[in-house]
Backbone as a ProteinNet text record, in pm:
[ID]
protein_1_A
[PRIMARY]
XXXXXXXXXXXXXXXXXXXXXXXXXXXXXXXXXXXXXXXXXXXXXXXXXXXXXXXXXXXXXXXXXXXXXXXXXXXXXXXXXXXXXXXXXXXXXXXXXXXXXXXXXXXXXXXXXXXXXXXXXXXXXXXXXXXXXXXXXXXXXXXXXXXXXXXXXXXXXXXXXXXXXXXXXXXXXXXXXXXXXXXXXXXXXXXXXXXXXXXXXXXXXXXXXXXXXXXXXXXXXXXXXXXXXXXXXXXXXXXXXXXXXXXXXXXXXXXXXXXXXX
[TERTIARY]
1945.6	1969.3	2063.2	2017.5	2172.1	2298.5	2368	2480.9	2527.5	2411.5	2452.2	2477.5	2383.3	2370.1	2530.5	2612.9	2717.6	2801.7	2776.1	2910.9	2928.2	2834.8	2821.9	2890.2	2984	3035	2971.2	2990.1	2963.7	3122.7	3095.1	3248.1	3219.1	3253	3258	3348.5	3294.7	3377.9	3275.6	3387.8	3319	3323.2	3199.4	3189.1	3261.6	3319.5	3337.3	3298.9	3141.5	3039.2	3080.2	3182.6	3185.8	3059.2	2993.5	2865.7	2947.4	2895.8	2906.9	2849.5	2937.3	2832.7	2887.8	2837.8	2869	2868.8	2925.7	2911.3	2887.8	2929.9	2992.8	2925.9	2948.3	2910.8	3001.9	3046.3	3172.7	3140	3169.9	3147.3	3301.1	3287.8	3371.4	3379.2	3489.4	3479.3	3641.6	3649.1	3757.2	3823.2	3994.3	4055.9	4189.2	4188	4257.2	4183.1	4270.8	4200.2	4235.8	4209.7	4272.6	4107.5	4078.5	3989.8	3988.8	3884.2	3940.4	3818.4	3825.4	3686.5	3716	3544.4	3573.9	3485.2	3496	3396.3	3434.9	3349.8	3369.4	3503.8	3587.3	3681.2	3676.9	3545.7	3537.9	3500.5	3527.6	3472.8	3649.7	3739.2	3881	3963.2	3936.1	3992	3951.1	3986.1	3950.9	3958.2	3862	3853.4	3907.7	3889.2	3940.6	4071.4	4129.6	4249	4349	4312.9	4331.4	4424.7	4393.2	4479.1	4382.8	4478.9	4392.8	4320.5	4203.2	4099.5	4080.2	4129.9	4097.6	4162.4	4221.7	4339.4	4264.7	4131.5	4015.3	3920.9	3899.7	3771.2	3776	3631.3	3648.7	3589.2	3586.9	3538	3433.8	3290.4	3200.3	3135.7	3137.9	3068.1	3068.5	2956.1	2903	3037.3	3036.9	3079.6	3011	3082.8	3012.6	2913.4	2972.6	2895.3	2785.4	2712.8	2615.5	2652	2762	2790.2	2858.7	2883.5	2955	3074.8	3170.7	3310.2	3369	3490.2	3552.2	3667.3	3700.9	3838.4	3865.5	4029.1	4027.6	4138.5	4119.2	4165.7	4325.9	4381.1	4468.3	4588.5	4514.2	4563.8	4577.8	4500	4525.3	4666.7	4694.4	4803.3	4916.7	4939.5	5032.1	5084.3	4966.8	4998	5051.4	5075.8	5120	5031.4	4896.9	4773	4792	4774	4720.4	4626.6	4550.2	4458.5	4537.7	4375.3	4415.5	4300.8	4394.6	4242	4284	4223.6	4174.1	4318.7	4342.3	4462.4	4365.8	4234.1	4219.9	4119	4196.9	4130.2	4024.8	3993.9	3813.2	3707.5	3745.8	3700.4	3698.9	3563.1	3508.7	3529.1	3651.3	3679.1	3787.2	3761.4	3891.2	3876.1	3988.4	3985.4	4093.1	4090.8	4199.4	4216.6	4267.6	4297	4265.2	4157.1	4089	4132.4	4187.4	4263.8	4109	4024.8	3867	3990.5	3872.6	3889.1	3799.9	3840.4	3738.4	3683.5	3767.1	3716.9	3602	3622.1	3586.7	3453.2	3471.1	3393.8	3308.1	3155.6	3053.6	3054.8	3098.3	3122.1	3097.9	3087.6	3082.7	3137.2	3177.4	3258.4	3136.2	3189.7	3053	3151.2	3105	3220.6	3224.8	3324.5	3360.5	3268.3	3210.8	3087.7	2931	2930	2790.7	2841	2946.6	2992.5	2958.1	2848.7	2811.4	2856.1	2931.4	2934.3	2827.8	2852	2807.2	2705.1	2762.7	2702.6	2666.8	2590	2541.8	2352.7	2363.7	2237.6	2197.1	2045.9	2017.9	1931.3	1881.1	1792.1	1621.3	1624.1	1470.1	1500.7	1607.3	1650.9	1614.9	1593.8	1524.5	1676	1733.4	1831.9	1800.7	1892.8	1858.7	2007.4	2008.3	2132.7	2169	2229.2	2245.9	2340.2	2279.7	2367.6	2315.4	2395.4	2382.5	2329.8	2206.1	2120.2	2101.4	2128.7	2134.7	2006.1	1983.2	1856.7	1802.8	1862.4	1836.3	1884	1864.7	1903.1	1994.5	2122.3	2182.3	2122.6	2047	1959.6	2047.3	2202.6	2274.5	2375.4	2321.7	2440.5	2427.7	2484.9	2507.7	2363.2	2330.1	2209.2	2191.3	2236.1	2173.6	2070.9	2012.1	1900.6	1923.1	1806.2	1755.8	1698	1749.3	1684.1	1667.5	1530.8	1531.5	1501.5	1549.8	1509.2	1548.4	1567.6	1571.5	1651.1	1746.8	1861.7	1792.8	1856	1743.6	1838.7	1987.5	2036.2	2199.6	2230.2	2369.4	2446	2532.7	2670.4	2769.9	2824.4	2941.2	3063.7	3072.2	3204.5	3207	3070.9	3062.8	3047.8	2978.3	2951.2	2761	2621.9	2510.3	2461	2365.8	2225.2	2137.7	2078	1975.4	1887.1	1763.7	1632.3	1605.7	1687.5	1709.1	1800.2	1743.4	1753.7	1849.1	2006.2	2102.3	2076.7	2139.3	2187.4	2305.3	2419.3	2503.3	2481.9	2612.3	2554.6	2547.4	2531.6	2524.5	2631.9	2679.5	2797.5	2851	2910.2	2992.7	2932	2750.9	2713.8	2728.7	2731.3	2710.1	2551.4	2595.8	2425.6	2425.8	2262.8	2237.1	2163.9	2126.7	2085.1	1929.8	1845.4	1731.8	1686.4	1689.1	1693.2	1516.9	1443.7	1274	1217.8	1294.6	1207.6	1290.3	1196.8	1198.2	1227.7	1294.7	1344.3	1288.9	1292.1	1272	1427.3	1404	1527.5	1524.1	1553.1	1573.1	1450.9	1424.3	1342.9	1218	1226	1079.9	1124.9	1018.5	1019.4	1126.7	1235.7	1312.6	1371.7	1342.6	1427.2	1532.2	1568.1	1636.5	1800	1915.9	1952.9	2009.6	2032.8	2090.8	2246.7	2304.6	2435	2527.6	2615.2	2676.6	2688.7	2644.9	2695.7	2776.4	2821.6	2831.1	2852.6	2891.7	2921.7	2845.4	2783.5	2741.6	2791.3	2795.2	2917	2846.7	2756.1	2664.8	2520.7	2473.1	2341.6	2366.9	2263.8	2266.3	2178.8	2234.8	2175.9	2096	2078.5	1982.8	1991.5	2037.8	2066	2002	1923.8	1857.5	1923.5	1962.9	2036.4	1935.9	1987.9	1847	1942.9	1879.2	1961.3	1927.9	2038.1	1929.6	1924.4	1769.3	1739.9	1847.3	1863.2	1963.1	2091.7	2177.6	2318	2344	2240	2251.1	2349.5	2365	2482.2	2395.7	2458.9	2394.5	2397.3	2313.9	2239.3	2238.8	2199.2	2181.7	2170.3	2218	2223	2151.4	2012.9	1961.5	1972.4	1982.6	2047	1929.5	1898.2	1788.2	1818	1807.9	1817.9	1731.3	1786.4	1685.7	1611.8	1690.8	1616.7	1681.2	1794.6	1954.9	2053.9	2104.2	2224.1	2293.1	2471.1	2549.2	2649.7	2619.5	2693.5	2773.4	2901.6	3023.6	3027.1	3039.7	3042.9	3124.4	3131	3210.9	3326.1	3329.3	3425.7	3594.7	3510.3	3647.5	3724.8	3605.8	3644.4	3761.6	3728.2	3850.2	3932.1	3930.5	4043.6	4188.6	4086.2	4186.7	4283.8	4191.6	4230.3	4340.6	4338.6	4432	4527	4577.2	4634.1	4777.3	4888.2	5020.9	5069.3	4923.9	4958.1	4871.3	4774.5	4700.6	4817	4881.6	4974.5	5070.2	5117.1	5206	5132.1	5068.5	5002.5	4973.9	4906.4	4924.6	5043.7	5170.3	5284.7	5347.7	5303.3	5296.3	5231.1	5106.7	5073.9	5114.8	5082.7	5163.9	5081.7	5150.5	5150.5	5013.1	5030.7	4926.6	4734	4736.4	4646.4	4625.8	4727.4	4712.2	4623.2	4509.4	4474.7	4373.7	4254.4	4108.5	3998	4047.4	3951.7	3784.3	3694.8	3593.8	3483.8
766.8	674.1	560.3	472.3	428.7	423	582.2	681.8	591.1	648.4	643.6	470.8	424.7	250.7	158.7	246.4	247.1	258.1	333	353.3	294.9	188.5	86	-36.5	-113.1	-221.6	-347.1	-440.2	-528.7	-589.9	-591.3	-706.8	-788.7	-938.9	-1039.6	-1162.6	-1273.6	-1382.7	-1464.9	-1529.5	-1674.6	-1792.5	-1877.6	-2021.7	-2075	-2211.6	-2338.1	-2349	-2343.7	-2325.7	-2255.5	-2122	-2026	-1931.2	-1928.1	-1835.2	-1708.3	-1606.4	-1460.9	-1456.6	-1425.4	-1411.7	-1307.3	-1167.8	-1074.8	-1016.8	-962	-938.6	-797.1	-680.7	-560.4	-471.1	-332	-231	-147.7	-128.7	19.1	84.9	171.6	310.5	361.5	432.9	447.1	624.2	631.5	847.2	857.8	949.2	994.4	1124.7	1070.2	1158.3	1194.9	1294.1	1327	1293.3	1159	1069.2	955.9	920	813.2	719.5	643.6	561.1	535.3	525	487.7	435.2	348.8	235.2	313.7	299.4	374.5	251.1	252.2	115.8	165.1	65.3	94.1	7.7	86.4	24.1	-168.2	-134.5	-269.6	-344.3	-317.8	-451.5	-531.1	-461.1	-481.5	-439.2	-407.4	-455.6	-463.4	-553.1	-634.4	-582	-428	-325.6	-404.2	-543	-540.9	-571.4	-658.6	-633.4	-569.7	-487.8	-381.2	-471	-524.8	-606.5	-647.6	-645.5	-644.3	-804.7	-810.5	-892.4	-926	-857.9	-857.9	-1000	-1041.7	-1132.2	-1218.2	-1303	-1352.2	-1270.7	-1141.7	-1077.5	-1006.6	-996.8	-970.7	-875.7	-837.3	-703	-719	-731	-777.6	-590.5	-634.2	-485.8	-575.2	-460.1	-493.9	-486	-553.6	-582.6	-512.5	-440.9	-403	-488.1	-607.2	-719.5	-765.2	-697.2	-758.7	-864.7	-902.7	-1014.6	-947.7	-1026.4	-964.1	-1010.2	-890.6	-905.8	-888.1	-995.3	-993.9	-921.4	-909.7	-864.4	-876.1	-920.4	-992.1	-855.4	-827.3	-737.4	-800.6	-942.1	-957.1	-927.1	-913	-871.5	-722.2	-687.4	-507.6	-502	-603.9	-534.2	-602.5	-704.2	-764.7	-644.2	-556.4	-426.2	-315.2	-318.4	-201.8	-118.2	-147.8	-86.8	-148.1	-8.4	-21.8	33.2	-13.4	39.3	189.5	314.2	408	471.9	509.4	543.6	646.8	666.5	840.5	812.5	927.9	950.2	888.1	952.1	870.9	743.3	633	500.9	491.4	555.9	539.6	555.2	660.2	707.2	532.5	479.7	395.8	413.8	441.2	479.6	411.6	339.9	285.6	337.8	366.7	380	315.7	262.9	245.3	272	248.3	306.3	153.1	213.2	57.5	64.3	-50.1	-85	-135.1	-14.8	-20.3	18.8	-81	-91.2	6.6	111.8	156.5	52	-17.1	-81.4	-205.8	-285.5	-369.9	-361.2	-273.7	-249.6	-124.9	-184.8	-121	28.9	129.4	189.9	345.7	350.9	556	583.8	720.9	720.1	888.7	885.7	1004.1	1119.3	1238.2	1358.4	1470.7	1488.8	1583.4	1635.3	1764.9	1822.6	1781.7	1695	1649.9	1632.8	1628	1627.5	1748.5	1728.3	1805.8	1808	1882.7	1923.7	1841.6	1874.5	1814.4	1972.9	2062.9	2215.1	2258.5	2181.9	2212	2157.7	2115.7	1991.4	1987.9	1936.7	1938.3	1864.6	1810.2	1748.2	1769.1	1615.4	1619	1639.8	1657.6	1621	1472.1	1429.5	1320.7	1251.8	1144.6	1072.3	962.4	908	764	679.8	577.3	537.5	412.7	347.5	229.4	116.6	22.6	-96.5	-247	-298.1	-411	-520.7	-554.7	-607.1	-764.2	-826.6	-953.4	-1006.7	-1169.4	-1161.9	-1146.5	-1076.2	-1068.2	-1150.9	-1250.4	-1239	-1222	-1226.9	-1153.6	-1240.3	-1122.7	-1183.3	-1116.7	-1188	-1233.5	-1077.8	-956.4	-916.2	-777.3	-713	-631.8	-508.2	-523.2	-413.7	-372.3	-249.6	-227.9	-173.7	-211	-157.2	-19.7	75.2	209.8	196.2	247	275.3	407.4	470.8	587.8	640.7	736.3	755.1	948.8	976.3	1088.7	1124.8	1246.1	1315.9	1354.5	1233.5	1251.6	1330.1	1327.6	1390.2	1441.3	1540.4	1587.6	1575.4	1529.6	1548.2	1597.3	1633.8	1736.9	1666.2	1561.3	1531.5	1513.3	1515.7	1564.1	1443.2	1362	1261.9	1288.8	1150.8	1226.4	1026.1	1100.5	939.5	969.8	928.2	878.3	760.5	838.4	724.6	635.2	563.8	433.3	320.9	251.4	75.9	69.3	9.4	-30.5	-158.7	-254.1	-395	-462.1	-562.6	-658.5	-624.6	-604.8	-578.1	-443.2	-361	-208.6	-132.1	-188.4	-102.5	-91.2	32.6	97.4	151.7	182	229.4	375.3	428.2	582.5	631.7	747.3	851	997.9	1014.1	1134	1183	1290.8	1399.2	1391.3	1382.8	1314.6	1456.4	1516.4	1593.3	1648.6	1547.3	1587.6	1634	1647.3	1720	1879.1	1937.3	2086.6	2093.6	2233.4	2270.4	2398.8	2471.7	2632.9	2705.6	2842	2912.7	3030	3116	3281.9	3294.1	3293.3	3293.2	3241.2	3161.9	3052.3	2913.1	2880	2690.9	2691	2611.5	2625.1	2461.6	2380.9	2290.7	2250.8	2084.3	2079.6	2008.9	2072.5	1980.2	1891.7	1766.6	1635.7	1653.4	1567.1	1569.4	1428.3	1412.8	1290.3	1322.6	1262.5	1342.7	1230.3	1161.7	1025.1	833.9	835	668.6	583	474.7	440.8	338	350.6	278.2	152.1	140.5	75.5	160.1	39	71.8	73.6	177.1	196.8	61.6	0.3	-87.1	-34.8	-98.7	-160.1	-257.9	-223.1	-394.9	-384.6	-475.7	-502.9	-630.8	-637.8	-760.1	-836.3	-894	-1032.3	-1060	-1052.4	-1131.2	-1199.7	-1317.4	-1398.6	-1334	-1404.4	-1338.4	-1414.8	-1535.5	-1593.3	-1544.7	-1564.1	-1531.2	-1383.7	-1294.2	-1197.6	-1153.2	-1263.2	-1247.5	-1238.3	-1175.8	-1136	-1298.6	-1287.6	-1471.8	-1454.5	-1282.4	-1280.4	-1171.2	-1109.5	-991.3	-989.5	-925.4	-917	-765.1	-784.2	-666.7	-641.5	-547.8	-502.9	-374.8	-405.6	-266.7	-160.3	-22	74.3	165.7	137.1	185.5	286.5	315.8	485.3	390.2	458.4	423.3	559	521.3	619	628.6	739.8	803.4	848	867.4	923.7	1019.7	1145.6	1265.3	1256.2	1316	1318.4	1387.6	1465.4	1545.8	1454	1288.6	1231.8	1223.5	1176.2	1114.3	1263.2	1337.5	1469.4	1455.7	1463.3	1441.2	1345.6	1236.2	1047.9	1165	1178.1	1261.5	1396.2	1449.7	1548.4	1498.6	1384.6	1322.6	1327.6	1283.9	1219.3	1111.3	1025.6	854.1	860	958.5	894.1	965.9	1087.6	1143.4	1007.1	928.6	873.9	710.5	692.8	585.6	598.9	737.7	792.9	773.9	822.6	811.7	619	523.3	426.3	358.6	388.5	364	349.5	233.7	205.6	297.8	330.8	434.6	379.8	288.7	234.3	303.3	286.9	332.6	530.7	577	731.2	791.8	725.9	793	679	720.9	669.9	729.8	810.6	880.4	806.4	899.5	782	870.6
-1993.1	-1881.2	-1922.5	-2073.1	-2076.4	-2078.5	-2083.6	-2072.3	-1935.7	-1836.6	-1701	-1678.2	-1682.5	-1680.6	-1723.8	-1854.1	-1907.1	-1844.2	-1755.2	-1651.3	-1537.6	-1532.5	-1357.3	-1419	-1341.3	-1373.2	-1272.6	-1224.1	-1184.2	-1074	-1002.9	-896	-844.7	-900.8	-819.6	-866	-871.5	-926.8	-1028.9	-1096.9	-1205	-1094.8	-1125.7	-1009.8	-1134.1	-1053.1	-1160.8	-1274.4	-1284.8	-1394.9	-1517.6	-1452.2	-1546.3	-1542.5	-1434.7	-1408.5	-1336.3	-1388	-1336.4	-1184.3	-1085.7	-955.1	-882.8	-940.9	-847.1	-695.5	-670	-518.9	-470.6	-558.8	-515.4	-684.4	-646.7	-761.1	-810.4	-870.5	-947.4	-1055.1	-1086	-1190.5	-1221.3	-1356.9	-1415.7	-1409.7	-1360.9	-1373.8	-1468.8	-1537	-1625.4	-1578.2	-1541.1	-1491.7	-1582.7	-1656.2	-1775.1	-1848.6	-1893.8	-2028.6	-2027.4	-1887.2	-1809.6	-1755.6	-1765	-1682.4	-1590.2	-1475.1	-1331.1	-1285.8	-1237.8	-1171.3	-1010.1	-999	-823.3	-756.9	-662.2	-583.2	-433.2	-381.7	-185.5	-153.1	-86.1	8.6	51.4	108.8	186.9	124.9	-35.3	-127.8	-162	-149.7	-190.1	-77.4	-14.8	132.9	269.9	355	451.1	541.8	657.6	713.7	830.7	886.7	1016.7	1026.7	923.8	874.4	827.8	730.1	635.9	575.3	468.1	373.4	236.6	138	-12.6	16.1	-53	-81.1	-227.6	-265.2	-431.4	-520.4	-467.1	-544.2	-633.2	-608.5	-691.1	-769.9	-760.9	-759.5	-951.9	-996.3	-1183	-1163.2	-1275.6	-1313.3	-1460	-1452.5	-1551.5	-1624.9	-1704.7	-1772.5	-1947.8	-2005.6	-2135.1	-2250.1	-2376	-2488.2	-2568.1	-2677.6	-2775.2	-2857.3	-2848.5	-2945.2	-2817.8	-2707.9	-2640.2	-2542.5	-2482.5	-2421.6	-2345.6	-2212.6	-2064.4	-2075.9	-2107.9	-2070.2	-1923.8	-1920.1	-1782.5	-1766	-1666.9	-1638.5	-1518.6	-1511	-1383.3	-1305.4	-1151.6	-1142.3	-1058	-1073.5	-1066.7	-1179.2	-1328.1	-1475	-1465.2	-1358.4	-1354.2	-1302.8	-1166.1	-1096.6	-1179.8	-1293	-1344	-1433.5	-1462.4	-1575.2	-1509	-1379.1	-1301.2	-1247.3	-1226.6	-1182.4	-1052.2	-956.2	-816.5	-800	-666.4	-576.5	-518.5	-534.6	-473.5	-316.6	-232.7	-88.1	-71.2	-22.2	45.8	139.4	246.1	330.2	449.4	481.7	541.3	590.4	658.2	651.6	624.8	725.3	729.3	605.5	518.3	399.6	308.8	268.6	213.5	80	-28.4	-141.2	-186.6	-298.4	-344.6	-503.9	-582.6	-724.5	-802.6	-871.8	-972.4	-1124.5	-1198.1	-1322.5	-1403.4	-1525.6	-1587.7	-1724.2	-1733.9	-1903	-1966.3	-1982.7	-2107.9	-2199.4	-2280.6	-2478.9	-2519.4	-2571.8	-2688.8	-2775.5	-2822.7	-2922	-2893.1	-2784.6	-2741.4	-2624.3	-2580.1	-2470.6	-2450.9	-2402.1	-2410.3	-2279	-2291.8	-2112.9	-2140.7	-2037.2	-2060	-1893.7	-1929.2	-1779.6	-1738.2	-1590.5	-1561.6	-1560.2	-1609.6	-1667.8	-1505.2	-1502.9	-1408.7	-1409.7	-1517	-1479.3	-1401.6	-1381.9	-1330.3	-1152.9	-1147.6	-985.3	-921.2	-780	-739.8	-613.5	-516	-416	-284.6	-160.2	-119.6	-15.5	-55.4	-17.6	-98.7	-204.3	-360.6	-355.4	-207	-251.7	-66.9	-18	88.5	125.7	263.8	292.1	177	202.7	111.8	-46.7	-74.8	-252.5	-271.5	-388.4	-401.6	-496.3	-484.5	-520.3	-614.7	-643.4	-764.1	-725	-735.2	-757.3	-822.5	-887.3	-961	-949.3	-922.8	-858.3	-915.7	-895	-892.6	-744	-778.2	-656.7	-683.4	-520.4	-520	-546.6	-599.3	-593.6	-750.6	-841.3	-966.4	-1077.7	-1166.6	-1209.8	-1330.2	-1386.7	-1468.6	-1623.2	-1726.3	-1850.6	-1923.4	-1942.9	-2110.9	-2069.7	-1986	-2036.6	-1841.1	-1859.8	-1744.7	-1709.3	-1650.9	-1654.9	-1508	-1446.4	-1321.6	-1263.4	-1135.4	-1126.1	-1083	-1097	-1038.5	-917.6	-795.2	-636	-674	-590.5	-564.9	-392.8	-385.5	-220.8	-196	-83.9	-56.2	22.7	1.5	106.6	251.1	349	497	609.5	602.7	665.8	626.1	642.5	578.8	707.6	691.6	814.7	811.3	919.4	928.4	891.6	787.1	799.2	648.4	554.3	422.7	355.6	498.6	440.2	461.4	403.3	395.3	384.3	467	428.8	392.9	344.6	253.7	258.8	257.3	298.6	153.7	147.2	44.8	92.4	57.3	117.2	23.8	109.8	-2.3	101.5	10.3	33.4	-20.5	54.9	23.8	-105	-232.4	-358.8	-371.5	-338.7	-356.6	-317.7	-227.7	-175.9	-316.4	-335	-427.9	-534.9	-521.8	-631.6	-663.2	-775.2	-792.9	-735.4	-683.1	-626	-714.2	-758.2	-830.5	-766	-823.8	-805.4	-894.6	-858.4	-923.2	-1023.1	-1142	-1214.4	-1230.4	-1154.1	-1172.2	-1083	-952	-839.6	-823.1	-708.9	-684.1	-560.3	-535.5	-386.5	-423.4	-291.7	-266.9	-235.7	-343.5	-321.8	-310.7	-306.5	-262.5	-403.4	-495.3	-603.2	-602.2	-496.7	-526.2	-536.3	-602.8	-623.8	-763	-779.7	-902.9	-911.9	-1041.5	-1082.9	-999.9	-945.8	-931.2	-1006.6	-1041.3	-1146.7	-1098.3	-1178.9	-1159.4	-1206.8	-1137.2	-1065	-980	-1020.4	-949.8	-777.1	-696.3	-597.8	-477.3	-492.4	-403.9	-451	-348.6	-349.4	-226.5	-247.7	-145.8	-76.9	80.3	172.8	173.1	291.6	347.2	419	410.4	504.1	638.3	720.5	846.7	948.9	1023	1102.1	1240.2	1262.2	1385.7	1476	1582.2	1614.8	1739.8	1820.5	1915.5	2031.4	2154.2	2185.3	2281.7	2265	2403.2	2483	2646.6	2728.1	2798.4	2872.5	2924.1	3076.3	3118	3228.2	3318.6	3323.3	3444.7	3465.8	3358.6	3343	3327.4	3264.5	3214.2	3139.2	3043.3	2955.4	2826.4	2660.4	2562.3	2486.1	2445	2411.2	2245.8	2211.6	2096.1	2002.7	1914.2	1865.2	1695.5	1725.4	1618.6	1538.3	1409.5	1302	1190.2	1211.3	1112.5	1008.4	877.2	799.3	823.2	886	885.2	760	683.5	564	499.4	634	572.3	510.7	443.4	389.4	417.6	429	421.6	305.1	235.7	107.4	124.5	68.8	26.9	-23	9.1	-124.5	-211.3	-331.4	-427.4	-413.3	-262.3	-263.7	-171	-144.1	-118.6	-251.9	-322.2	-486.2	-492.4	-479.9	-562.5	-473.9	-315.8	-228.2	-266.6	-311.9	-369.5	-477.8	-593	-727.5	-685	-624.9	-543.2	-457.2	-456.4	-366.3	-445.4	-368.9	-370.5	-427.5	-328.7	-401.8	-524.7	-533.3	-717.8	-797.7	-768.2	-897	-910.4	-779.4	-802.6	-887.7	-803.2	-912.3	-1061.7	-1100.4	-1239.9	-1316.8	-1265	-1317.7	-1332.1	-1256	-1304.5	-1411	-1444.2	-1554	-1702.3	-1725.3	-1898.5	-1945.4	-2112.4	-2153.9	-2257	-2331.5	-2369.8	-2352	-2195.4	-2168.6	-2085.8	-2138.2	-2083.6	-2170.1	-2294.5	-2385.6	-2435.5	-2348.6	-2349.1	-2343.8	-2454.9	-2555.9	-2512.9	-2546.5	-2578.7	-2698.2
[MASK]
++++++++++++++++++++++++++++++++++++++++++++++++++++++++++++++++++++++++++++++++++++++++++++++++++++++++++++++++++++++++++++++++++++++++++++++++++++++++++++++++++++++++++++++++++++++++++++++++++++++++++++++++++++++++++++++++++++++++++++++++++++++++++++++++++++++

């Protein structure tokens, strides 16, 4: 589990103080031998706008020597690192290419093989996912928490929710494949294996409106978490990776970092 824990970063900003105050979640996946931070869209750009957000925003993850290193992702784009999205908008996926230190920095990236399909896996699979949650908090160095919950409905667009409570703070965490529970298969009851399978967008709302009886105009709109969240399959993540603009973003990259071994 610390493998996995290794590969969640932290997004937010330093206060005045110099205090860490995250906002957002990212994970690290390895494409070649290239690094690439993945996170939600709407943490780095501004959906009603559509314009980058990022221009303040760090990037916190562990030090080899035990202490939380930063990185600022305005130093990414000074290095020739861009933001990469899906073709299309809507898709809640952003990735970019991360100048990690071997030497310096504590990280593990999640290996192609554990990426599971999204016709690989079905209602009532039991999930995990790891984020960074508001409300906690941060003791000396990066640690995210474990949610667990369950695959409640698959959708036709290959995207899937899940009966787990994400919150402000979660968006952009990695989702597994919980490696200890069982499904039924042409065989019987058989293991189920664990597997990357997703990113998480947001939670599903609720909203209830009040009106007034005189005017009959809406007075007030109350928003309640239902308890779904909606996941990303992994199969945008390969869409981005199969794309035009990541080859072309690839080919920008200093050379320095085409070779991050780990």
């Amino acid at each position: 589990m610390d493998d996995l824990k290794n590969t969640v970063v932290f997004i937010g900003k330093v206060n005045e103080k110099g205090k860490v105050q995250p906002t957002a979640t990212g994970f690290f996946v390895k494409v070649g031998n290239i690094v690439h931070m993945v996170t939600a869209k709407h943490v780095v750009v501004d959906p009603r706008k559509d314009r980058l957000i990022d221009g303040d925003l760090q990037v916190f993850l562990n030090s080899k020597e035990g202490k939380i290193h930063t990185k600022s992702l305005k130093d990414f784009k000074n290095m020739g690192l861009r933001w990469v999205f899906h073709e299309n908008k809507e898709v809640d996926i952003a990735m970019i290419a991360f100048p990690a230190s071997v030497q310096e920095d504590n990280f593990k990236t999640i290996p192609d093989y554990l990426f599971v399909s999204s016709d690989q896996f079905y209602e009532i699979f039991d999930i995990f996912f790891l984020s960074y949650q508001p409300g906690i908090e941060i003791q000396g160095n990066i640690s995210p928490i474990i949610r667990s919950g369950t695959v409640s409905l698959m959708n036709d667009d290959k995207t899937f929710y899940v009966d787990a409570a994400a919150f402000p703070g979660n968006s952009g965490s990695p989702v597994f494949l919980n490696p200890t529970s069982m499904t039924y298969d042409k065989t019987g009851l058989s293991p189920v294996p664990g597997g990357f399978i997703g990113i998480i967008g947001q939670y599903i709302s609720y909203k209830e409106t009040a009106v007034s009886l005189q005017t009959k105009r809406v007075r007030v709109i109350f928003e309640e978490n239902t308890g779904l969240s909606r996941v990303w399959s992994v199969s945008f993540i390969q869409d981005i990776i199969n794309s035009e603009s990541f080859k072309r973003a690839i080919g920008d990259i200093p050379s320095q970092l085409k070779d991050q071994s780990l």
